[in-house]
Structure formats: C-alpha cells, structure tokens
KOLKETOR-314012 format. One record per residue: residue number from 1; x, y, z of N, C-alpha, C, CB in turn. Coordinates in steps of 0.2 Angstrom, whole numbers, plus 5000, padded with zeros to 4 digits. Glycine has a CB too. Layout:
<sites>
SITE, NUM, X, Y, Z, X, Y, Z, X, Y, Z, X, Y, Z
...
</sites>
This chain:
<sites>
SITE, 1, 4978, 5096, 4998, 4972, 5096, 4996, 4971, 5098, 4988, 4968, 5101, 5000
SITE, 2, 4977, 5101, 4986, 4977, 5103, 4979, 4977, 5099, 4975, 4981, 5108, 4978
SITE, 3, 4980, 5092, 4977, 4980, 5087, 4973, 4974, 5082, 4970, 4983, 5084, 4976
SITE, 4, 4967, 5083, 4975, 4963, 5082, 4977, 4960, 5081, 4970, 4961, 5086, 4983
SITE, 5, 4958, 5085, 4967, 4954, 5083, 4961, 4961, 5083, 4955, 4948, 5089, 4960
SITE, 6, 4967, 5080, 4955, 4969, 5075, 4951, 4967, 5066, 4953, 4977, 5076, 4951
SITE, 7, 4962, 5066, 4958, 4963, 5060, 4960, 4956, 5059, 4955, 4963, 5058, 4970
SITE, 8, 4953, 5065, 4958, 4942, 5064, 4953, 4944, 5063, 4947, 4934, 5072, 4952
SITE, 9, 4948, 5067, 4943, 4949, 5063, 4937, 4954, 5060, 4933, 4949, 5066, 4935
SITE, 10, 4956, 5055, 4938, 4961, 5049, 4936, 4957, 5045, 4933, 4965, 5047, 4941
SITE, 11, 4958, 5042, 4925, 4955, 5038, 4923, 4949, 5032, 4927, 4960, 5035, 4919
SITE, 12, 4946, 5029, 4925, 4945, 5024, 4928, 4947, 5016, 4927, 4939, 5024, 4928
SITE, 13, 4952, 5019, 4922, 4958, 5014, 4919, 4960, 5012, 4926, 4965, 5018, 4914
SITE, 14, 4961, 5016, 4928, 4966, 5016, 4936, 4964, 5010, 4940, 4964, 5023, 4943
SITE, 15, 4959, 5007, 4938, 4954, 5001, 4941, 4959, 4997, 4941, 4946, 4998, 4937
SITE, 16, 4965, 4996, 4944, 4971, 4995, 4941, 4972, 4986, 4941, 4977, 4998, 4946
SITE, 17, 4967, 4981, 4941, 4972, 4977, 4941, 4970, 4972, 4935, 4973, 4975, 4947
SITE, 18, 4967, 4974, 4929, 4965, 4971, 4922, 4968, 4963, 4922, 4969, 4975, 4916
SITE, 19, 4962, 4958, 4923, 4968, 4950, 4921, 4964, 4946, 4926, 4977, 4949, 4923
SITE, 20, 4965, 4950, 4934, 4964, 4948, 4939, 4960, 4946, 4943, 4965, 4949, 4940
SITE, 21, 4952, 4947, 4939, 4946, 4947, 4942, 4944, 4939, 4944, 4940, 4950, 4937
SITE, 22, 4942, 4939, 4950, 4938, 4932, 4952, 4946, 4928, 4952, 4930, 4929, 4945
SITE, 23, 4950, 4927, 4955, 4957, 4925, 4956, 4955, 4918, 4963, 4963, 4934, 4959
SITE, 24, 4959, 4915, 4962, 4959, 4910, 4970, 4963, 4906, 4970, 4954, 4906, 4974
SITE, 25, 4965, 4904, 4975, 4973, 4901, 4977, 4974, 4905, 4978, 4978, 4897, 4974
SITE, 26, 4980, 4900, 4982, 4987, 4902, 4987, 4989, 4904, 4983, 4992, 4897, 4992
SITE, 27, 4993, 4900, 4979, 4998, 4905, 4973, 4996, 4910, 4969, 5001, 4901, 4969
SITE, 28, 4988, 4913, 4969, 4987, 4918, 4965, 4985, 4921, 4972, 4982, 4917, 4958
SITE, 29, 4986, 4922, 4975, 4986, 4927, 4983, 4993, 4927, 4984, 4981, 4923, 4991
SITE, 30, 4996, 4922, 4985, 5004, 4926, 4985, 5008, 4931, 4980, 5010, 4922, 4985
SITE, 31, 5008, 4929, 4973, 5010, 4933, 4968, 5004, 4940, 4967, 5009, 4928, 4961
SITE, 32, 4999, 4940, 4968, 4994, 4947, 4967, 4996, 4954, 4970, 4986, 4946, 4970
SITE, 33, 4998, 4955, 4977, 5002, 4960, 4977, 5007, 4962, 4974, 5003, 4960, 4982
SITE, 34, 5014, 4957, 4971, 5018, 4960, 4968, 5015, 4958, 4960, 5025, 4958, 4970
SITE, 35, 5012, 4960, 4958, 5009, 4961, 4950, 5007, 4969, 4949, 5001, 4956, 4949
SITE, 36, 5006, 4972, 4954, 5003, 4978, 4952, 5009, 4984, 4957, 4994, 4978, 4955
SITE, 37, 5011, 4987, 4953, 5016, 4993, 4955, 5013, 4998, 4960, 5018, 4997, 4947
SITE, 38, 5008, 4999, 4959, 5002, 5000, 4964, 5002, 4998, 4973, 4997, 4996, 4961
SITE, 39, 5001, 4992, 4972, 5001, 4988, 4979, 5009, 4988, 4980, 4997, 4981, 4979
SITE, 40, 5013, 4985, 4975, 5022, 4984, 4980, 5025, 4989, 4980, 5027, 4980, 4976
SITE, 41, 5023, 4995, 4980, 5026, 5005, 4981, 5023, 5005, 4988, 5021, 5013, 4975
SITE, 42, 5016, 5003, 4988, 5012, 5006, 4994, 5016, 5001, 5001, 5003, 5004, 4993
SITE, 43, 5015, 4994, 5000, 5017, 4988, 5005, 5025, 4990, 5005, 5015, 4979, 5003
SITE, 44, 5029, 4991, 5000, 5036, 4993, 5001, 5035, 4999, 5006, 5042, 4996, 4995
SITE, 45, 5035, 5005, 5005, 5034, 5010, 5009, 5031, 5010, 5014, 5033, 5013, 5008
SITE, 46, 5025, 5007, 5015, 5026, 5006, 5025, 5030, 5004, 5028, 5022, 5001, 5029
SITE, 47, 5032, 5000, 5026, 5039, 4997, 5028, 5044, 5001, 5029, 5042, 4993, 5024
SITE, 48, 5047, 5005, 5026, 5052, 5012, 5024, 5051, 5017, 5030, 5048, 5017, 5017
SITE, 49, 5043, 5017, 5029, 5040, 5024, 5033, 5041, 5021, 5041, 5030, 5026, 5031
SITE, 50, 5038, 5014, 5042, 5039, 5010, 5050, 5048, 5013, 5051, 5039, 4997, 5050
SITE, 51, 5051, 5009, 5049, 5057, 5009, 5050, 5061, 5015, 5051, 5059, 5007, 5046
SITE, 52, 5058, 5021, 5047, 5061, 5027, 5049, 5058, 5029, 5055, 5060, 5032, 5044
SITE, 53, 5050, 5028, 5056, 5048, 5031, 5064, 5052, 5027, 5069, 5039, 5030, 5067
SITE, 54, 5053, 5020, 5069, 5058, 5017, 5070, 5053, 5012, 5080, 5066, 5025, 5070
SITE, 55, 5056, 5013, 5083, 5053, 5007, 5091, 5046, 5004, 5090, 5051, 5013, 5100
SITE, 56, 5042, 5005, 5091, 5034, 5003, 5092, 5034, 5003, 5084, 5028, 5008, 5095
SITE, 57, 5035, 5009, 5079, 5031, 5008, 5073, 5033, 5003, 5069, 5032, 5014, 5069
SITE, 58, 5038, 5000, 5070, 5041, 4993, 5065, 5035, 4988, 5064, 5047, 4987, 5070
SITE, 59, 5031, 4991, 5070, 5027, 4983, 5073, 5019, 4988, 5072, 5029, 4979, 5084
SITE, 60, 5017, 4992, 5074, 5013, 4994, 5074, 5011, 4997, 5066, 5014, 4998, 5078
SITE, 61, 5016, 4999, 5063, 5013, 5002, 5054, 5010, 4996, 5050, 5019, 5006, 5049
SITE, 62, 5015, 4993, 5050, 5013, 4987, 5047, 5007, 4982, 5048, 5017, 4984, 5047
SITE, 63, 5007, 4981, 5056, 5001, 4977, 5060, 4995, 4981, 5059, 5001, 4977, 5068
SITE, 64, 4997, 4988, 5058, 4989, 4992, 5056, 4986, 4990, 5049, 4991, 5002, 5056
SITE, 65, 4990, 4992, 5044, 4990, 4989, 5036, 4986, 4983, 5036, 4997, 4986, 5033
SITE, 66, 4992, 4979, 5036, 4988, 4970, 5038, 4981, 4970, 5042, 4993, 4966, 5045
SITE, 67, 4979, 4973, 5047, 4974, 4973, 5050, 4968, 4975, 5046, 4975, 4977, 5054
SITE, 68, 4968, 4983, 5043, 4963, 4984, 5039, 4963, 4981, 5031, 4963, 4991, 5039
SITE, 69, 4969, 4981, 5031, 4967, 4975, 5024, 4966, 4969, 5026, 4971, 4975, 5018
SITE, 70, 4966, 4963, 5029, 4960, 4957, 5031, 4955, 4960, 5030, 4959, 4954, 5037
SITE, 71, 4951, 4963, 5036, 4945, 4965, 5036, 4943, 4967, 5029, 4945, 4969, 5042
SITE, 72, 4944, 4973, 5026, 4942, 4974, 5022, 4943, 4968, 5013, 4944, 4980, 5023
SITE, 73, 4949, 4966, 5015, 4947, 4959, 5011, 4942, 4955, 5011, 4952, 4955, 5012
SITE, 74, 4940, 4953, 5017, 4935, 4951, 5019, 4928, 4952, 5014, 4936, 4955, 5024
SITE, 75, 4927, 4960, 5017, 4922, 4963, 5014, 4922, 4966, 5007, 4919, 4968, 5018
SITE, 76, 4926, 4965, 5001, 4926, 4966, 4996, 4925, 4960, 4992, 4931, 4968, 4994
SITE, 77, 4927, 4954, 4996, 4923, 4946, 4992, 4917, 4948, 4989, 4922, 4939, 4999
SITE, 78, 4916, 4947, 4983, 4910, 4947, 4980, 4907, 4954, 4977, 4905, 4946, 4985
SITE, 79, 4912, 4959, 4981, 4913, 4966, 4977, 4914, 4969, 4973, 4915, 4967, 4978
SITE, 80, 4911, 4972, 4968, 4914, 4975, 4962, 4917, 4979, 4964, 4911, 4978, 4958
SITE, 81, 4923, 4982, 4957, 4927, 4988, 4957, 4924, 4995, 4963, 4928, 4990, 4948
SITE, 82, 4928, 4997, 4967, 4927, 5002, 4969, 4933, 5008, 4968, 4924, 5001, 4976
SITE, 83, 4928, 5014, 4967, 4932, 5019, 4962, 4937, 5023, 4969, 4926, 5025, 4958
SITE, 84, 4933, 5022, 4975, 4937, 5025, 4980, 4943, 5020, 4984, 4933, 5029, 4984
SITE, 85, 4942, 5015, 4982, 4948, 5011, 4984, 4953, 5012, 4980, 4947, 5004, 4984
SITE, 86, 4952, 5011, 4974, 4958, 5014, 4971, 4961, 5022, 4970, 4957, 5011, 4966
SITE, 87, 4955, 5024, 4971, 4959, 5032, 4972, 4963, 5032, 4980, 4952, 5039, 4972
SITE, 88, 4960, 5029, 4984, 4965, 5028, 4991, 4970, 5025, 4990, 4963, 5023, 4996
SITE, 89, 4970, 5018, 4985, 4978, 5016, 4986, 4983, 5021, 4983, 4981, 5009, 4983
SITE, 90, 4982, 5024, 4978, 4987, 5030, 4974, 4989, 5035, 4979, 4983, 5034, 4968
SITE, 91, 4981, 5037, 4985, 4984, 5044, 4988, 4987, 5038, 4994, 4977, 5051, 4991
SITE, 92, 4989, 5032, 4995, 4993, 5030, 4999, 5001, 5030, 4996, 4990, 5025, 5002
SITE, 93, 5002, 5027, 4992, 5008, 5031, 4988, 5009, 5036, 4989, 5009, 5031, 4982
SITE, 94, 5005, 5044, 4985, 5008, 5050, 4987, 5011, 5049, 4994, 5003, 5054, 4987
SITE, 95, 5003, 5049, 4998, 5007, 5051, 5007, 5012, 5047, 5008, 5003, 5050, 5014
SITE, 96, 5011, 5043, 5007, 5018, 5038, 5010, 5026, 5041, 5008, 5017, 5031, 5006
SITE, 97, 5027, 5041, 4999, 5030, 5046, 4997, 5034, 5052, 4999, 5027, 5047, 4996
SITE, 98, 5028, 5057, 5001, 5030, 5062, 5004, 5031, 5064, 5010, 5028, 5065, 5003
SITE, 99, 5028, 5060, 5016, 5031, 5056, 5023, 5037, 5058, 5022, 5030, 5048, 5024
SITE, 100, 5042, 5052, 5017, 5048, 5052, 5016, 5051, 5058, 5014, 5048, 5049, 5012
SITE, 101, 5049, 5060, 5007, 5053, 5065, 5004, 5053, 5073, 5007, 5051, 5064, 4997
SITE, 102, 5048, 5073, 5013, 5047, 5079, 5018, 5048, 5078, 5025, 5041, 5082, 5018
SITE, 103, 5055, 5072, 5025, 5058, 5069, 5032, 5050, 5072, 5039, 5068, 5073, 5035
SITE, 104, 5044, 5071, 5037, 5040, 5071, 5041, 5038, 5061, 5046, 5034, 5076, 5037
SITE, 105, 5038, 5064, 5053, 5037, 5061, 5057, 5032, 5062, 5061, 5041, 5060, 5059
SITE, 106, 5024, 5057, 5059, 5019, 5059, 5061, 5018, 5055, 5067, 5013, 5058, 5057
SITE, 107, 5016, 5057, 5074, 5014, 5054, 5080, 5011, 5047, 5079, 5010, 5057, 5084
SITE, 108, 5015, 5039, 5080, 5012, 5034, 5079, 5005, 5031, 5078, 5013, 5032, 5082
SITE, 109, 4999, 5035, 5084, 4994, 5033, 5083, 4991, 5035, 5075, 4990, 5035, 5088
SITE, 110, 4991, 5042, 5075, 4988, 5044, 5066, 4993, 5040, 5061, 4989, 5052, 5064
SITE, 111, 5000, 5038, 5063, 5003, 5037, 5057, 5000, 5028, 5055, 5013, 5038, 5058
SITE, 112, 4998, 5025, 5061, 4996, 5019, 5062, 4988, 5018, 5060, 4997, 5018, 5069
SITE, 113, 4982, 5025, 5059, 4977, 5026, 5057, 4976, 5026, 5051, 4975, 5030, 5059
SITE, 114, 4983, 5030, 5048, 4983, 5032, 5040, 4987, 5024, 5037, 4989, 5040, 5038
SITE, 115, 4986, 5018, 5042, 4990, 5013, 5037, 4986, 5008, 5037, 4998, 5010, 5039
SITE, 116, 4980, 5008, 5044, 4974, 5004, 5044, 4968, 5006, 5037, 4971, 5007, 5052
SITE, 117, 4968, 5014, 5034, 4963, 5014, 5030, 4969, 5013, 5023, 4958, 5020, 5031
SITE, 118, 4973, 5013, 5024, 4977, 5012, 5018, 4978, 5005, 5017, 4984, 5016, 5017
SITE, 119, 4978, 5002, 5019, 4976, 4993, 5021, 4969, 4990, 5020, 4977, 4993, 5031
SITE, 120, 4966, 4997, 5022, 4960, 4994, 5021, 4959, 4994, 5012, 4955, 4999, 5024
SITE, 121, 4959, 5000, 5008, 4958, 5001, 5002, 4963, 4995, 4998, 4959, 5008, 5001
SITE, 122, 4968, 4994, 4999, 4971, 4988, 4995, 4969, 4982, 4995, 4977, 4986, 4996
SITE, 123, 4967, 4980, 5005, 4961, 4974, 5004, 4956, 4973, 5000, 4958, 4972, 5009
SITE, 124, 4952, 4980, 4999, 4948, 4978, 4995, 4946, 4976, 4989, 4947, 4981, 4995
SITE, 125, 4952, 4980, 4987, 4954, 4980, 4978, 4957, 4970, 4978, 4964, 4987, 4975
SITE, 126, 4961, 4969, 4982, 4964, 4963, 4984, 4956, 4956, 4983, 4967, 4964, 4992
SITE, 127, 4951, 4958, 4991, 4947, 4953, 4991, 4941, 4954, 4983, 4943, 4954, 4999
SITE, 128, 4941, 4959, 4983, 4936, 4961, 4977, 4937, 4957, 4970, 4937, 4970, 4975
SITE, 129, 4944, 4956, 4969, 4948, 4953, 4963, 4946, 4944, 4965, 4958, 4955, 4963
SITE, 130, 4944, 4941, 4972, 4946, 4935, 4973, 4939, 4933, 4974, 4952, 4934, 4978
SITE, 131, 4938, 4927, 4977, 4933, 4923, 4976, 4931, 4922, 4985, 4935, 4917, 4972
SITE, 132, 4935, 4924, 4986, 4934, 4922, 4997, 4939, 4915, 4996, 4921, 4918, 5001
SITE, 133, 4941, 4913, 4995, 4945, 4906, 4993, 4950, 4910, 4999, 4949, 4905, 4983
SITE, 134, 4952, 4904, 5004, 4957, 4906, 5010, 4963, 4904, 5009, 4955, 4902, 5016
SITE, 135, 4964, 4901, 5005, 4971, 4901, 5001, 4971, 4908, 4999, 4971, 4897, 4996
SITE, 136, 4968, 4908, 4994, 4971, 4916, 4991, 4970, 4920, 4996, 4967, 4920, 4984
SITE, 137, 4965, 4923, 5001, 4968, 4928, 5008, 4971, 4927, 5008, 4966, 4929, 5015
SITE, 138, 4975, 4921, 5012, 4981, 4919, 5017, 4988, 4921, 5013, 4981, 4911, 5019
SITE, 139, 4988, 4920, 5008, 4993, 4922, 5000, 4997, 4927, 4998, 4989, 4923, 4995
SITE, 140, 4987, 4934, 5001, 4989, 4941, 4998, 4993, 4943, 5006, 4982, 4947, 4996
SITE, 141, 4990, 4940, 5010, 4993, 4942, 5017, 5001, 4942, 5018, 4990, 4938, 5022
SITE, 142, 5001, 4938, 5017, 5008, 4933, 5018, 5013, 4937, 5013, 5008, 4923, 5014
SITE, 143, 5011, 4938, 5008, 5014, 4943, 5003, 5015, 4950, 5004, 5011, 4944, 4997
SITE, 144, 5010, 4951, 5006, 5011, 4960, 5009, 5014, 4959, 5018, 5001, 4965, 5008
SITE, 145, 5014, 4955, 5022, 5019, 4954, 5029, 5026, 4956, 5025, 5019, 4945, 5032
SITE, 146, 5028, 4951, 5019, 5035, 4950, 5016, 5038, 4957, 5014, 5035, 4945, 5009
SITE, 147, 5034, 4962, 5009, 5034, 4966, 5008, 5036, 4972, 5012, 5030, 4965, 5005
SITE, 148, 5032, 4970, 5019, 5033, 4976, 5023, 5040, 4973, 5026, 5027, 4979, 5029
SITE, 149, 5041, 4969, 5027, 5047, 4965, 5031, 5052, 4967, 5026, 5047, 4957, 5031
SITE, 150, 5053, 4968, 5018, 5059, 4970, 5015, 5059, 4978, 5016, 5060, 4967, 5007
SITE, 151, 5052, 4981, 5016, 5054, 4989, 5015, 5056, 4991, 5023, 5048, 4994, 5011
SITE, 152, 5055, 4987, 5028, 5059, 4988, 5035, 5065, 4987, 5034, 5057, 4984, 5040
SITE, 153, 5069, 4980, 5031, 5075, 4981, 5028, 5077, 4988, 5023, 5077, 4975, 5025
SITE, 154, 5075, 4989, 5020, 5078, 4995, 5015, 5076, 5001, 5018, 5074, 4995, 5006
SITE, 155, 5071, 5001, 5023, 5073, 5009, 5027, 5078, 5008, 5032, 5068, 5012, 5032
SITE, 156, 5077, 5004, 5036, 5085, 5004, 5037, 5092, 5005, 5035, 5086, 4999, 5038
SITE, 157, 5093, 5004, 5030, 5098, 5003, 5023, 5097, 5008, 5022, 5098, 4999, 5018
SITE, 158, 5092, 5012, 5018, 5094, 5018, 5016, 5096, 5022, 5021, 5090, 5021, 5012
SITE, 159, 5093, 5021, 5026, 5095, 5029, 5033, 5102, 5028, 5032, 5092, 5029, 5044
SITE, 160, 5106, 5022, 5031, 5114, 5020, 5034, 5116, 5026, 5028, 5117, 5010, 5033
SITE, 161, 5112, 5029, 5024, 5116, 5033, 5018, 5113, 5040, 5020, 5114, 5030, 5009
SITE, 162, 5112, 5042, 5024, 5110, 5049, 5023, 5103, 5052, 5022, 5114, 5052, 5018
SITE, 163, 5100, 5060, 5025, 5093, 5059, 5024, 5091, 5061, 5016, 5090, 5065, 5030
SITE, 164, 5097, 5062, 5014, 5095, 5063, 5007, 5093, 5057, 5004, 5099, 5067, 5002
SITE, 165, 5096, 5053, 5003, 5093, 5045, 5001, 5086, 5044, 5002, 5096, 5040, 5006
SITE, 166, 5085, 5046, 5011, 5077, 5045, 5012, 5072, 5049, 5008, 5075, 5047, 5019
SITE, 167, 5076, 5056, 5008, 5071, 5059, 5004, 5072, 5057, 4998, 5071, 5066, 5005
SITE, 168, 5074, 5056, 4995, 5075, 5054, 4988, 5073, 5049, 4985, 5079, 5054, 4986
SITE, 169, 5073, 5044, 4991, 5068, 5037, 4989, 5059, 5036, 4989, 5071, 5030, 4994
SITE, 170, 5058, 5043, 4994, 5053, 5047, 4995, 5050, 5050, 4990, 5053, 5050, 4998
SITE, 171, 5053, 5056, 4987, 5051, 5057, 4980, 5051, 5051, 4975, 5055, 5060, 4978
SITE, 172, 5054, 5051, 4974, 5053, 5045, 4967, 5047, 5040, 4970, 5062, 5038, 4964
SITE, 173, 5045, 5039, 4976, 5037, 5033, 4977, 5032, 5039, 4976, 5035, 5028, 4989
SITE, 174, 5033, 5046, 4976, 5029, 5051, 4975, 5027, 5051, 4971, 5031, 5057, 4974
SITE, 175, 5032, 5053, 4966, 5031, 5056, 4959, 5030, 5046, 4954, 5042, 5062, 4956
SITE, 176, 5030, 5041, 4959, 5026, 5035, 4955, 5019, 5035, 4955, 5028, 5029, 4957
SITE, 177, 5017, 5037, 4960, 5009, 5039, 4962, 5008, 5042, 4956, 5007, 5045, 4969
SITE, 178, 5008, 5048, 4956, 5008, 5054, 4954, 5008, 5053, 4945, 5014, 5059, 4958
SITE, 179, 5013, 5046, 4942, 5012, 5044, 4937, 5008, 5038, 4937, 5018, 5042, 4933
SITE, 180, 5005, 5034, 4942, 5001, 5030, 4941, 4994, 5033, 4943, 5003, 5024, 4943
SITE, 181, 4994, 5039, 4945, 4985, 5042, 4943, 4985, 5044, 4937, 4982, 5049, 4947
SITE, 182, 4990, 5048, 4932, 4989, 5048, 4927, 4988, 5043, 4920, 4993, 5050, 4927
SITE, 183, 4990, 5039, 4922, 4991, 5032, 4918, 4985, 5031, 4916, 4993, 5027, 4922
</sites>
C-alpha cells in the first residue's frame, strides 16, 4: 500500500501507448501487445507466475487474463484513455513481479481473480486504441495467448535453475514496473 500513491502520481505520459490510437487489423492486433514493454512484462509473467503455481494454474491464470481482457476489450471500443487502466497494468507488473521475486504462492482462485482484472485493464487500453475491427481483437488475443504460452515455457526453464533465478527474474519484472511508472 505504500506504493499506492507512486501510482497517483505517475505521469499521465504513462497513457502508454503514443502512435496507437484508433488501430485495426489483424496485423495491427497481433503486433500491439508486443510494442509496448508494458503489456509484454505483464502477458510474459502470467505465464511465469501459471507455471510456477504449476496443475490447474497453467490453464486457469492465463484463461482468467484472456477472459477479462475480451470482455473489457470489448467495452473500451470507442473509449478514451483511462487513467486507471493504465495505472492497473503497471500495478500488474509490480504484483506479478513480486509474486516472483517473494516465491509467494497465492491460492488459485484469487491468483486467477488478480489475472481476470489485470486482463481486464490491458483490454481496455488494447480495445480503447482500436476501432472494434474483429481482426484487430482476434490479433491482440492471439498475441497475448502466445505470450502467455512462452512465459509458461520460460517458467518452466527458469525453475530448472533454482529459486534464485525465479526470484530474480521477479525482481527485475519489479523494478521494470517500478521504471515504467516513473517514466
């Protein structure tokens, strides 16, 4: 909670995705998640974080993600910037982050609640940028599935090295948050 008001006054620069407004197509919905350091920290690390809870959460963190960001993709079509979407995706980096780097393991349903609204806030930012064009949903979706699909590979891989790895691949998604509120 102490972090809490670095988030109120993180620029509104942070409206992170300058270039990208009103976007459509497939091929500008597949590339838009990895354009912003922002979204490919956050979709890597569900991935990371699934893999390290490990049985159900493979399928359940990421399904939660994906979930709330449709939906809220959805409802950001036509949307202007919103200041708490983007302060969400940043505190989803932190937590996500520090999940890691404090080898904590939250009970599935909440860890699966915290990926539905973290899901939610990137669709927003996502649909908000696009035009409702079903190509570009299908695009950002497909991209961020992919994304959590490799950081389910790279948790895997890093656990094969020890928990200091995890925690340390944890810090550094931290302490990127933590530079991109500043920013």
């Amino acid at each position: 909670m102490r972090l809490l008001p670095l988030f109120l006054l993180a620029p509104t620069a942070l409206m992170a995705h300058p270039g990208h407004e009103h976007v459509d197509g497939f091929a500008s919905g597949l590339a838009h998640p990895l354009l912003g350091l922002d979204h490919l920290l956050a979709m890597l690390a569900v991935g990371v974080v699934a893999a390290r809870l490990g049985a159900r959460a493979r399928w359940a963190v990421p399904g939660s993600f994906l979930a709330g960001m449709l939906v809220f993709g959805l409802i950001g079509v036509g949307g202007g910037e919103s200041a708490l979407a983007e302060h969400l995706i940043i505190a989803s980096i932190l937590v996500l982050g520090a999940l890691l780097a404090l080898a904590l393991r939250p009970p599935l349903v909440i860890m699966a609640a915290f990926a539905a609204v973290f899901g939610a806030a990137h669709g927003y930012a996502h649909g908000a940028e696009g035009t409702g064009d079903g190509g570009y949903l299908i695009g950002f979706m497909l991209t961020t599935a992919a994304l959590h699909g490799a950081g389910l590979a790279l948790g895997a891989w890093i656990a094969t090295h020890g928990r200091w790895m995890v925690r340390g691949a944890g810090g550094a998604v931290a302490l990127a948050g933590i530079a991109l509120a500043l920013w």
